[in-house]
N, C-alpha and C positions, 0 to 999 in steps of 0.2 A: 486685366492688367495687374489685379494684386497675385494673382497666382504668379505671372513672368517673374514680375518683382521676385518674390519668395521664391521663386526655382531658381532666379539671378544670384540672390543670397547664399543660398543654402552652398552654390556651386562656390563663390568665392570663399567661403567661408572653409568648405573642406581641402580648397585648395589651401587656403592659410594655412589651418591646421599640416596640412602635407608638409611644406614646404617649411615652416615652423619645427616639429617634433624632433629635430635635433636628429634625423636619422640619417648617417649619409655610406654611401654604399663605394666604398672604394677601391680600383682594381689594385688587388694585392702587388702587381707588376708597376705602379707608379711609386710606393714606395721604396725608396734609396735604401741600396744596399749599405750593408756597415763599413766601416773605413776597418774593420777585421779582416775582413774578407779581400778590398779592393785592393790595401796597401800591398799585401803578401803576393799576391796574386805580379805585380808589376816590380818584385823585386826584392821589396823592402823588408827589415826584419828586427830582429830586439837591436837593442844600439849596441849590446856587448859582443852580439854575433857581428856585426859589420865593424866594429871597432877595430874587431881583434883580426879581420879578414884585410880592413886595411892596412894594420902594423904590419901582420905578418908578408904582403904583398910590398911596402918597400922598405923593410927592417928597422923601423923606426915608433918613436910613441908616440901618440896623439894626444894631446891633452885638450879635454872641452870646455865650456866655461861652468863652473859652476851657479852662476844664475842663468833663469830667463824671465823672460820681459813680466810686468806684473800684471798680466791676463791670465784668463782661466783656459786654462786645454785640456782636452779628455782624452788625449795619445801624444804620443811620438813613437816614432818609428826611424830606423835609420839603414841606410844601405851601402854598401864598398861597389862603385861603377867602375866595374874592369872592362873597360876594353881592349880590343886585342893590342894595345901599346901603350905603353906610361903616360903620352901627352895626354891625353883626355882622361887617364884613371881619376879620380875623385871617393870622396866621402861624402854624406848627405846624410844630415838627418832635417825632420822636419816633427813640427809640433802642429797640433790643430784641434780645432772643435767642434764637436759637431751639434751643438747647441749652440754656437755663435762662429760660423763659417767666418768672418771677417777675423777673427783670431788665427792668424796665420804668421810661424815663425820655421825660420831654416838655418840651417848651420850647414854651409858648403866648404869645403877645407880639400885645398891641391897643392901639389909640392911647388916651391916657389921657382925651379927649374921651368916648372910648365905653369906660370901664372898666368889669369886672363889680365891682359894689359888694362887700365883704367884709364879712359879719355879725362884732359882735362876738363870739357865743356859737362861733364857727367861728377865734376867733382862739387859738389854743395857747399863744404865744410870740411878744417883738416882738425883734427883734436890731437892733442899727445896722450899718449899711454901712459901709464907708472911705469913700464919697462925703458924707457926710454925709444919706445917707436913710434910713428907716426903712424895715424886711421883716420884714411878717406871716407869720410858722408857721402853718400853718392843716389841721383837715382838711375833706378836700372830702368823704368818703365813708367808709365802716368801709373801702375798698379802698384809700385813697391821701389822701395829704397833699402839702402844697405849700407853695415859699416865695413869696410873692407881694411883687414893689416896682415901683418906677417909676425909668424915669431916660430922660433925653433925650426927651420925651412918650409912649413906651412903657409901658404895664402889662405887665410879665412874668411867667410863673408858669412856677417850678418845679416840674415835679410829679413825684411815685416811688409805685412801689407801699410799701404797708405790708408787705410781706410782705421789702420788703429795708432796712427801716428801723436792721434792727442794722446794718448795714453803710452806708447812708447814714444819717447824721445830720444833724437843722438844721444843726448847725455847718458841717458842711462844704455843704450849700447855699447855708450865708451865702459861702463861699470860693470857690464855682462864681460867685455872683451877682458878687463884687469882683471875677472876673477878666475882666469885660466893663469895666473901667477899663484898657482901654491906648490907646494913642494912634493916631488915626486919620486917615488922608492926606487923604480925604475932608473938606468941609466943611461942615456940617448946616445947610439953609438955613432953619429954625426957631427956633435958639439965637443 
């Protein structure tokens, strides 16, 4: 019996040790590719290359906000969606982390000809701008909300995940959205 015993032992024990040693053998295909690789690959590109691919697509400037939200992101990326017709064209940039996935921000901007209509039952909250415009709070999904206004013939939307909504607030979307009022060399052949 004292032998069992002690082969019993001896067995749990190297099992411990195994299963303990901090060694873990992982298949190189589970680890996620880089958002270098996945962004590009679906489109996306520096913000000044799609910037200037939007301007020059309907002859007009875009101005961005000079803030964003006061989370930590390790990219953004942006892209001009041309489709084969004006209604659906867009701009898109998005920010994110990839050390904290819930860090998720977008800047969606269409000409206010072709704007996505805003239900009222999706309206939250209306704020005023410093410009003198009105921005809908709105949510788009149980996953994310946005501030949605217009200015210069652009619809914009701010959008954040909910999951970082303590940390950004409407307010401060309203203060991301004023800081696209500075002044600009360019002259908007529209206005």
């Amino acid at each position: 019996m004292n032998k069992s015993v002690s082969q019993l032992v001896l067995v749990f024990s190297i099992l411990f040790l195994a299963l303990s040693s901090g060694a873990t053998y992982a298949n190189t295909k589970d680890k996620p590719r880089p958002f270098e690789e996945i962004f590009p690959e679906n489109g996306y590109k520096t913000v000044e290359e799609a910037v200037r691919e939007f301007e020059q697509h309907f002859n007009q400037d875009l101005k961005l906000p000079l803030r964003v939200p006061p989370v930590s992101f390790t990219h953004h990326f942006a892209k001009f969606n041309d489709t084969s017709g004006e209604r659906n064209d867009s701009f898109e940039m998005k920010y994110l982390s990839d050390e904290s996935p819930e860090n998720n921000y977008k800047i969606y901007v269409r000409p206010i000809k072709h704007k996505i209509p805003i239900k009222d039952k999706r309206v939250v909250k209306l704020y005023n701008l410093k410009n003198g415009k009105q921005a809908k709070f709105i949510n788009i999904s149980e996953s994310f909300e946005a501030l949605v206004f217009e200015r210069d013939n652009w619809q914009y939307m701010l959008s954040i995940s909910k999951k970082i909504s303590d940390k950004v607030t409407p307010e401060m979307l309203v203060e991301i959205a004023n800081s696209i009022d500075y002044p600009s060399e360019k002259k908007n052949p529209l206005e």
